[in-house]
N, C-alpha and C positions, 0 to 999 in steps of 0.2 A: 578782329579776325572773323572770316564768314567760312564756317564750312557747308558745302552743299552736298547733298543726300537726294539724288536721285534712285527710285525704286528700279530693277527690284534689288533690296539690300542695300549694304555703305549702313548701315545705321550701329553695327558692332563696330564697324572703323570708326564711325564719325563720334560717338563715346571714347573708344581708346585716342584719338586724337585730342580731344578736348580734355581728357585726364593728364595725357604727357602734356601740351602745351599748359597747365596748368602748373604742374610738377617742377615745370622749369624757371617758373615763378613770373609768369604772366598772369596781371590782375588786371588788365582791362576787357573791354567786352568779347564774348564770345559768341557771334550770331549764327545756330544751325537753321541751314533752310531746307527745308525738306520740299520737295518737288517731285509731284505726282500723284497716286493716288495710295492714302496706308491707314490702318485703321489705330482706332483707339487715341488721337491724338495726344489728350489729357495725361494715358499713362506714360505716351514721350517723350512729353515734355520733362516730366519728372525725373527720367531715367538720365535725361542730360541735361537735368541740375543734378541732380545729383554727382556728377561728372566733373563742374562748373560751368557748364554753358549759362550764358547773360538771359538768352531769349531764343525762342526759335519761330520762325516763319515758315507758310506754307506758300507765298508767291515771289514774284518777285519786285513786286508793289509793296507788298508788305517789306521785305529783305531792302529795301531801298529806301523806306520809309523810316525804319528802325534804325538804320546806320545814319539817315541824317539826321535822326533824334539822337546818337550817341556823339555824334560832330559837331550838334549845335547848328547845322546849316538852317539859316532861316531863306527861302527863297523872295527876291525882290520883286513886290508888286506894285 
């Protein structure tokens, strides 16, 4: 699951999202990506584990990178 967090705000929804989909008895990955500009990342991060988010990103390189580390996708070189 990816939820994305565009400023300004979405960050109380993107917590209550990732507590219900958790609730519902979803244990695989939960990836929030936040996109924009927000401060304090560090305490973010915290606040949606605390929630159960897996991970969270702040591009979309990263939010791309992350999902094909949880797929296994190895690209053919």
């Amino acid at each position: 699951v990816v939820i994305s967090v565009l400023p300004k705000g979405g960050f109380a929804q993107a917590r209550y999202l990732c507590k219900s989909i958790r609730r519902e008895g979803y244990d695989g990955a939960i990836v929030v990506a936040c996109y924009g500009k927000f401060k304090s990342f560090d305490r973010l991060f915290v606040k949606f584990r605390e929630v159960g988010a897996t991970s969270m990103t702040t591009s979309y390189l990263q939010t791309k990178s992350k999902i094909e580390s949880f797929i296994g996708f190895r690209p053919i070189r």
